[in-house]
N, C-alpha and C positions, 0 to 999 in steps of 0.2 A: 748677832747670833746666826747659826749654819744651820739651823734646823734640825742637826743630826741627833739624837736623843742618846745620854750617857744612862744607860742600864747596869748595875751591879747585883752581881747576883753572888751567894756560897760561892766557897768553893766544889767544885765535882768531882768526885773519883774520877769518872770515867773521862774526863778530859785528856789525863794522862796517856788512857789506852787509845784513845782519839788522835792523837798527835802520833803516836807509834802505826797507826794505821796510816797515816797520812805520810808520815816520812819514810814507810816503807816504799807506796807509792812511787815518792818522790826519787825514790834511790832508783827504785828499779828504773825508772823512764831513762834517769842521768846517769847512770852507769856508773864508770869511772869517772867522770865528771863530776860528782857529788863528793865530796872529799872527806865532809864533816857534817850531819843533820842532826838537829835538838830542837828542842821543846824551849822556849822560852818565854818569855812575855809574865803577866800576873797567872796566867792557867797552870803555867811550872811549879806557881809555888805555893806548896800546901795550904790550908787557914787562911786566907788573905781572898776578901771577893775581888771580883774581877767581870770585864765585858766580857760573853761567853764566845769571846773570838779566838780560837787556837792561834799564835805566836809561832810560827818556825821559823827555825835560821837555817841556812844553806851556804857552807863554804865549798865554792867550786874552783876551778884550775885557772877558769878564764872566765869572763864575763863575757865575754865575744861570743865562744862555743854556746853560754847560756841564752843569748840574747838569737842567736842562730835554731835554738828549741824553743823558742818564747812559742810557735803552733802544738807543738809539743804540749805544753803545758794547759795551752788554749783547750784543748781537748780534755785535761783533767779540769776545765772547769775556771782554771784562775784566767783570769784578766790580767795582763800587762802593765803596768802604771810607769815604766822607767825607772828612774831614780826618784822618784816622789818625793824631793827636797831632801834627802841625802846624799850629798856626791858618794860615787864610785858603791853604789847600792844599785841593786835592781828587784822591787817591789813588785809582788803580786801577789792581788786579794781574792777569796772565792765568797761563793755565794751559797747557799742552799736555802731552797723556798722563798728564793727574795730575801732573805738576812745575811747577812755577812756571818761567814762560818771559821774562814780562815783568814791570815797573814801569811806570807810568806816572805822573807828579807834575807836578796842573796850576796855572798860579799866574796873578792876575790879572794884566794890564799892571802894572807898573811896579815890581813885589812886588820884594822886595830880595833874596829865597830865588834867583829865577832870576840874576840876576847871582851871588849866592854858590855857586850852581851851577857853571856855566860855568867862572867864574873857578877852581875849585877845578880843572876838568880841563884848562883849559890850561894853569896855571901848574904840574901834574905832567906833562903831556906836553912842555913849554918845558924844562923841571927834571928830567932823568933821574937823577941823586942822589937829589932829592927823592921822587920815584916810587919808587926803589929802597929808601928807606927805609919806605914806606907798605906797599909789597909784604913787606919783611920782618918788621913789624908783625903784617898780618894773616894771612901763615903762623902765626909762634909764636902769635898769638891763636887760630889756628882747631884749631894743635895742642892748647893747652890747654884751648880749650872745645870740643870738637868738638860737645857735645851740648844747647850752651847759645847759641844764635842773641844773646841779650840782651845773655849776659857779653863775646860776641866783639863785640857791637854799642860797647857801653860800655867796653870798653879801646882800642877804635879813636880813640873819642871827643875824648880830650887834646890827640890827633896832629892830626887833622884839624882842630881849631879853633884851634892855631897856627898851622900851613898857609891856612887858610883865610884868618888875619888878612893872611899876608903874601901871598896870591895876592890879593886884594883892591889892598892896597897896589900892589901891582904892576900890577895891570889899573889901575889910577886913573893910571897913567906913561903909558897907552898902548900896553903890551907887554902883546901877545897874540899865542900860537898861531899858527903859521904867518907870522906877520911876524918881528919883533924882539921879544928877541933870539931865534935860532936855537937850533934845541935841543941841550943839549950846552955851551949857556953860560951858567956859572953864576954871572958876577958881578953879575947884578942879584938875585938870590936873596935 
């Protein structure tokens, strides 16, 4: 065990407006450099508890120009991590009051990570079955591991990477979030 404690909580409204605050932030610092910011992770998506740690994703032009702001960023608060075991990622978490408040996971243009992103939290907010069944995943995960961040990470694992195959499949149809199909419809699933 890591000692790190898995906390699940509701989901929150205000999560949403929390991440819109934040990747406003995040724009204005990177200017041009910020290519593409979203909300992702469990917070994105409605019904479904979750660690109350905001998820953003950041596609920028370069990683280099990014890693050249990493003081930049330092100053809003995030810490630098690297690649934190994702190649061609670059990771930064923030804090407030001593809790971890945010993620941030930055990928170059074209990285195939940000589309596997995306695509994972639309096709669970399109999919409320499918959502329902990730939510009760990581209950009984965080009941069993409460005190194991890793173990709760790695039995998550299985789930999300069949999901993931078919929220890809599905984004490559054309059906995304907020178009077709509506959510609540589960025959392209």
């Amino acid at each position: 065990m890591n000692g790190l404690r898995v906390q699940l909580v509701p989901h929150r409204k205000e999560w949403a407006g929390m991440a819109r605050h934040e990747l406003g932030r995040l724009q204005r610092l990177l200017g041009e450099h910020a290519l593409r910011a979203e909300h992702i992770g469990s917070t994105a998506i409605p019904g479904i508890h979750a660690k109350p740690i905001i998820d953003l994703l950041l596609e920028v032009d370069s990683l280099d120009e990014l890693d050249q702001r990493s003081a930049s960023l330092q100053a809003l608060g995030y810490e630098c991590m690297g690649e934190f075991g994702i190649p061609d990622r670059r990771y930064f978490r923030r804090n407030d009051g001593g809790r971890r408040s945010h993620q941030l996971h930055a990928f170059e243009r074209g990285s195939a990570h940000i589309l596997r992103h995306i695509a994972f939290r639309d096709y669970l907010i399109a999919h409320p079955r499918a959502a329902g069944a990730y939510d009760e995943i990581k209950r009984r995960l965080a009941n069993l591991y409460p005190a194991d961040i890793e173990a709760y990470m790695d039995g998550k694992d299985p789930f999300i990477k069949q999901v993931e195959a078919q929220a890809l499949a599905w984004w490559s149809t054309g059906w995304k979030a907020g178009g077709h199909p509506s959510p609540g419809d589960e025959s392209r699933a």
